[in-house]
N, C-alpha and C positions, 0 to 999 in steps of 0.2 A: 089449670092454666099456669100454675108456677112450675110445673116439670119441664114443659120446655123452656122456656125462659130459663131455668138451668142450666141446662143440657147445652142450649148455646153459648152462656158465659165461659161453661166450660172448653169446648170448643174451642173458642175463641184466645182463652186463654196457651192451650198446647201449641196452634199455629205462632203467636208470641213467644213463646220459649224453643220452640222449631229453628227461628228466625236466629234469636240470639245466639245458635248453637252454632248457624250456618257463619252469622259473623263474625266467631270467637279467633281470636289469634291461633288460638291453641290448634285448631282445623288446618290453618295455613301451614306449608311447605316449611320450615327449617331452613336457615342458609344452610346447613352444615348439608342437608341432602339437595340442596341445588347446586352447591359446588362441586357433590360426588355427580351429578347427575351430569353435570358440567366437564368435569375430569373423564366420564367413561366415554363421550363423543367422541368419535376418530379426530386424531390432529390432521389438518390439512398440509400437504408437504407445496412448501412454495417454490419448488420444482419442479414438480410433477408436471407442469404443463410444458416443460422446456423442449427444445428441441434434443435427442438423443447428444446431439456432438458440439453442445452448447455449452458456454463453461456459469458457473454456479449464478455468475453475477447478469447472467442470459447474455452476453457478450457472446459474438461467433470466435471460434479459436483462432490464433493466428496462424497464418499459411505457414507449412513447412518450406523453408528456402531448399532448394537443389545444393546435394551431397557434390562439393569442390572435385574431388575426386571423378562423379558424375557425369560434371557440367565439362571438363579438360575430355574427356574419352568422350564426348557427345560432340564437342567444336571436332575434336579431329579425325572421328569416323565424319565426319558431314564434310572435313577435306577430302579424304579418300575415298568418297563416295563421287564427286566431284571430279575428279581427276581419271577414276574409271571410265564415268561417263565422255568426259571429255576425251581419252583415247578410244574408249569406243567408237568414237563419234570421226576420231581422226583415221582410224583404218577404214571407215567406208568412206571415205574420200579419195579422188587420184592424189597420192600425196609422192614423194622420194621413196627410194628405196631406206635410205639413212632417215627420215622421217617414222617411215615406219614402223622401222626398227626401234625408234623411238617409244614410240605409242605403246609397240607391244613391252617396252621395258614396264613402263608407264602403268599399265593395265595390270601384268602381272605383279610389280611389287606394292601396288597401293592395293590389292585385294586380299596378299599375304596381309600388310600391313591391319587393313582391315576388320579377317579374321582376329588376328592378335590382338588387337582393339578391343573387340568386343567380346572376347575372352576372360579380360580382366574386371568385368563388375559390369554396372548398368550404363547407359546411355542415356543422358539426360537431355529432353527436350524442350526445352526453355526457350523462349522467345528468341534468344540470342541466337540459338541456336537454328530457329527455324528462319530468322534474318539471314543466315547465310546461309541454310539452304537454298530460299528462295535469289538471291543472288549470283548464286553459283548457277542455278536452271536459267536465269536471265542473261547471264554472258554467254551460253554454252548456249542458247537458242538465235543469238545475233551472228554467233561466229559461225551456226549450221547455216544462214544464208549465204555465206560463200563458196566458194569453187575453186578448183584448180591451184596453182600456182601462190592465187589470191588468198585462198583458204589456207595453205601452207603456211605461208610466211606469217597470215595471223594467229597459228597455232602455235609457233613456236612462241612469239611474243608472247603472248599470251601465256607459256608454260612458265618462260622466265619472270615474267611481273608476277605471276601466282605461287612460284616459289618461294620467291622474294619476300611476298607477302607472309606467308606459310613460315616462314624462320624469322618472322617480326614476329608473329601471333603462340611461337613454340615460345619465344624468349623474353617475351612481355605478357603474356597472359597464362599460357599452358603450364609452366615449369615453378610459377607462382601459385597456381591453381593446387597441384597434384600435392599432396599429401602419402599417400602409402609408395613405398620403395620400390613396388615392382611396376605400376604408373609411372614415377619419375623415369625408370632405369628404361621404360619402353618408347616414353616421348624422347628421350636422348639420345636411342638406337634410331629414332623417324626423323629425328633433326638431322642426324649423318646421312640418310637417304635423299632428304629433301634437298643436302648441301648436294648432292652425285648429282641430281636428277636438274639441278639448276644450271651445275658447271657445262653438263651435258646437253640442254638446252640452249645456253650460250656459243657453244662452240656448232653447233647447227646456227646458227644466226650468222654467223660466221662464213659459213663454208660454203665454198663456191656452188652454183648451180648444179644440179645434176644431172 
């Protein structure tokens, strides 16, 4: 009877020293290996979620403003796009003989002009710019509901107040705008056109019936 009763003190006794072994410090983790354990974890990049064209601070970038240079060759192909149309517009009309003659000056130098425009760099389309497009299509859509004689005399007006205009916009905005020398030297050679093509508009305002 006393062997077992042994045999279980004993027993009893190694689950007790099991225990203590499982609670010892010494079993536990080291800071020094939980801060390697810590250091080898990927670093998180607090970017990485950003948008590709976002700047560091998640801020969207600021818009790039339209190149001066750009925006001057963009206002003034939208004049000479303008004025195409508008002598298009005026040769399928019964207009004069001197009339005419007009339109076709009209057509063909603002298309030369044109070309050379947009020879020299981009074309900038900026709201400015598409204001006066859309302006230009709205005068040039009021003036096609006339006729005759009526149509006439509102074309020439019409040619003279837009020139007028045209050498206010070369000399207050265009000539301030332009920056590179072969820009300025081409809006200076369109300001001399624009001066011809006004004088010549006026002396039709002028001139007797035909």
């Amino acid at each position: 009877m006393k062997t077992p009763l042994l045999a279980f003190s004993l027993l009893a006794l190694a689950l007790t020293s099991a225990c203590d072994r499982r609670d010892d410090p010494e079993n536990s983790p080291t800071p020094e290996a939980a801060i390697a354990d810590t250091a080898s974890a990927p670093a998180s990049d607090p970017t990485a979620a950003l948008p590709t064209d976002a700047n560091a601070d998640g801020t969207a970038p600021a818009a790039t403003p339209a190149n001066d240079d750009a925006l001057a060759l963009g206002l003034l192909a939208a004049v000479d796009d303008h004025e195409i149309q508008a002598a298009q517009q005026a040769k399928s009309k019964q207009v004069s003989a001197a009339v005419m003659d007009y339109a076709s000056m009209m057509e063909k130098q603002h298309t030369d002009n044109l070309v050379e425009t947009k020879s020299l760099g981009a074309l900038a389309d900026t709201p400015e710019v598409q204001a006066m497009k859309e302006k230009g299509a709205s005068d040039l859509a009021e003036l096609g509901k006339l006729s005759g004689k009526e149509y006439e005399t509102a074309y020439v007006d019409a040619m003279v107040k837009g020139h007028t205009e045209v050498l206010a916009l070369i000399d207050g905005r265009l000539l301030s705008l332009a920056s590179l020398g072969p820009v300025r030297d081409h809006l200076s050679k369109t300001r001399e056109h624009v001066m011809a093509h006004l004088e010549a508009a006026r002396k039709l305002q002028g001139a007797p019936p035909a």
